[in-house]
C-alpha positions, 0 to 999 in steps of 0.5 A, a space after each residue: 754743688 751737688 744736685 740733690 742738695 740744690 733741687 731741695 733749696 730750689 722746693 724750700 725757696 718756692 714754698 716761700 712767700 716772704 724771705 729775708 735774706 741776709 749776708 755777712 757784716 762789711 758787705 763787699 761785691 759778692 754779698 752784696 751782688 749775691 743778694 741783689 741777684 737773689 732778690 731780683 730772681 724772686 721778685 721776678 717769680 711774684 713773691 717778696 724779698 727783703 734783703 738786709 744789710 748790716 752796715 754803711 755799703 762802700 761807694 763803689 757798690 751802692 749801683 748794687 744797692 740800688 739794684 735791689 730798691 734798699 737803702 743800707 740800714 745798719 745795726 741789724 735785721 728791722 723786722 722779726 723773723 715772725 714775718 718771713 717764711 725763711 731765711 736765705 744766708 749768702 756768703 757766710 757760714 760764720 756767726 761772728 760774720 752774723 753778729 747783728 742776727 745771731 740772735 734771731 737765727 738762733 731764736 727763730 725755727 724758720 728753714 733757712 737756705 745758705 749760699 756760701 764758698 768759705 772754707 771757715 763756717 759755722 752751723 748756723 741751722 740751729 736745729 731748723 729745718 736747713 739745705 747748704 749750697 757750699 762749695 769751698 772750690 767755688 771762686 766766689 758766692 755769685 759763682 754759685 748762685 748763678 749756677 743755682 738759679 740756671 739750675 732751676 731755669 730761673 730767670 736772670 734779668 740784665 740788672 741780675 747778671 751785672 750783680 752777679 758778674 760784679 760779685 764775680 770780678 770783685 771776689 777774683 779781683 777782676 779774675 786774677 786770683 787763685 781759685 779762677 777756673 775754667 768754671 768762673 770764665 764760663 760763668 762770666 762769658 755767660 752773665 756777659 751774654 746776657 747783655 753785662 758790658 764788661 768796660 762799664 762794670 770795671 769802671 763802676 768797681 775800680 774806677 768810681 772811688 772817692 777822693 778821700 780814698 786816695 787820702 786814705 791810702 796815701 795815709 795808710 802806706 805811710 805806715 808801711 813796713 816791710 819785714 822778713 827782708 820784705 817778704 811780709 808788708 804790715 799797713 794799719 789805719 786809724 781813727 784819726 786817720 778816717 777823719 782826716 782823709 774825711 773816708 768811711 770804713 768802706 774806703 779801706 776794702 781792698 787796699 791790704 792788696 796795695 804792698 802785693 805789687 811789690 815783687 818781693 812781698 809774699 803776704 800782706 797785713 791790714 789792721 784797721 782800728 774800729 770805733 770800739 777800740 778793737 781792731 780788724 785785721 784783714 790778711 793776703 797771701 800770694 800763691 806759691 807758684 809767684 811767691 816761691 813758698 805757700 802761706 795759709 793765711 786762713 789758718 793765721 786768722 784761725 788763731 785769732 778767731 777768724 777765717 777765710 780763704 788760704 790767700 785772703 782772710 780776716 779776723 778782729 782783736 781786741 786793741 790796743 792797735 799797736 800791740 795788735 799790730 806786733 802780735 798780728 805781724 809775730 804770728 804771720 811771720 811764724 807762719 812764714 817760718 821767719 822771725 821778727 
C-alpha cells in the first residue's frame, strides 16, 4: 500500500472519537475478520467502534462476531450516520455489495476510510472527504489491515490476530489459492506468533459446520452438471431446498468449490436462489498453470453486473432460477471459448 495513503488514514482514524464501521452484505471471514480486528485496535486506544453488519453470519464465524461483542442485526446500519465522526468500509468498493447503507454513505458528508483488495470497485467517497487503502495484489482485506495497524505501531491483541489470521486462511482457502505469496505467509507467521494456534483456527473454519450443511451440499450436488465435457460444473440451490436441509444462507459459503477437486472441471458455477426470486451466482476458476487455460471469471460476472477476483466471483440476476441457470452456464462457456 502506499505509505503516504496509510499515514493520512492512520491521522483521519485517530481524529475519530466514534466510527462505524461497515463491509459487504454476506459477510464472509475476511469482512467479518477485518471488522473485528479493527474494532478491537480502536477500542483498545480508548475510542468507540460499532461495527455493523447486514445479514445473519454462517456458524462458522460467529467465534468473529463474539470477538467483536455484537450480535448480527440485519437489514442495515441502526444508527444515523449524524452520530459517528467516520466511516470506515472494509472489504469492498462496490455499492450493490452496500445496498443496506447506500443511502446514508450517499446522504452523509462524513470522511470515510476503505479497506479493500477487489479488483471491481465503485467510488463510494461521494464527495466526502475519502483515503482508499487498496491493493488488488493483496490476498485478502485482513492482509492489508494487518500491515495497516503494523504500520502505524498499533497494537494487535490475541483475540485481533486470530481475526485477522482467520480472515486470511478463509479469503486464500486455508493459503492454497492463486494470490498466496510470500507477503500473505509473512503476514501469517507473524499473526501466529502473536499466540494464533493454527490447528484451533482450522477447526473453527472447517471443521465446526452444522449438520444441515452436509444435507445441504448433498442436495446441491445432486444437481450437478457437467459440461463442455466436464471442464465446466454448474450446481444450484433452492428455496425449497434450504427448508429441507433445515440450513441457512450461510450454509452454501464455499460449496461452488466442491466439483473444483475433480480433476477435469477447469470452472465452477453456483446459482442460489434468494427469498425474492432473483438468484445469486457465485463463479470459481482454477489457475491456468493446473487447468491448462485461464478463464476470467470476474469478467463474466461483469456481465451481469457483478465482480470480484479473476479465480473467484459473483454477481445477482433476476429469476427464474432455471432460466438464470442456462443464461449463466452459455456465458461462461463463451467465456471458455466452448459451446453449450
Amino acid at each position: 500500500m502506499d505509505r503516504e495513503a496509510i499515514r493520512q488514514a492512520t491521522q483521519m482514524l485517530a481524529d475519530w472519537r466514534r466510527t462505524l464501521i461497515l463491509s459487504h452484505v454476506r459477510p464472509d471471514g475476511d469482512a467479518l475478520g477485518a471488522m473485528a480486528a479493527l474494532t478491537r485496535a480502536i477500542r483498545a486506544d480508548g475510542r468507540q467502534a460499532v461495527p455493523r453488519i447486514f445479514d445473519a453470519v454462517p456458524h462458522r464465524y460467529r467465534f468473529l462476531v463474539e470477538s467483536m461483542g455484537l450480535e448480527s442485526r440485519p437489514g442495515g446500519p441502526a444508527e444515523p450516520a449524524g452520530g459517528f465522526d467516520g466511516l470506515l468500509i472494509v472489504d469492498t468498493c462496490s455499492w450493490a455489495q452496500l445496498e443496506p447503507a447506500a443511502e446514508l454513505l450517499r446522504s452523509s458528508g462524513l470522511p470515510r476510510i476503505v479497506v479493500d483488495h477487489h479488483a471491481t470497485r465503485d467510488d463510494v467517497s461521494c464527495g466526502a472527504p475519502c483515503c482508499a487503502l487498496i491493493d488488488p495484489a493483496a490476498s485478502s482485506a485482513c492482509l492489508l489491515v494487518f500491515e495497516w495497524l503494523t504500520a502505524c505501531s498499533a497494537r494487535i491483541d490475541p483475540g485481533g490476530a486470530e481475526a485477522l489470521l482467520a480472515g486470511m486462511a478463509s479469503d486464500t482457502g486455508w493459503f492454497r489459492y492463486p494470490g498466496v505469496d510470500a507477503r500473505t505467509l509473512s503476514a501469517a507467521a507473524r499473526l501466529l506468533d502473536l499466540g494464533v494456534r493454527p490447528d484451533v483456527l482450522h477447526a473453527r473454519l472447517y471443521a465446526s459446520f452444522r449438520a444441515a450443511r452436509l444435507r445441504l451440499t448433498a442436495l446441491a450436488l445432486s444437481t450437478l452438471e457437467l459440461q463442455a465435457g466436464g471442464r465446466l460444473a454448474v450446481m444450484s440451490l433452492t428455496q425449497e431446498m434450504f427448508r429441507q436441509a433445515g440450513a441457512e444462507p450461510g450454509d452454501s459459503e464455499d460449496l461452488v468449490n466442491e466439483p473444483l477437486s475433480a480433476g477435469g472441471v477447469v470452472a465452477s458455477v453456483m446459482l442460489v436462489e434468494q427469498p425474492d426470486g432473483r438468484v445469486r451466482v457465485n463463479f470459481r476458476s482454477k489457475s491456468p498453470e493446473v487447468a491448462g487455460c485461464d478463464i476470467d471469471v470476474a469478467a463474466v460476472a461483469r456481465g451481469f453486473g457483478g465482480g470480484g477476483h479473476r479465480r473467484a466471483a459473483g454477481a445477482t440476476l433476476d429469476g427464474p432460477l432455471d432460466s438464470a441457470r442456462k443464461i449463466v452456464a452459455a456465458a461462461t462457456l463463451a467465456a471458455m471459448g466452448q459451446h453449450a
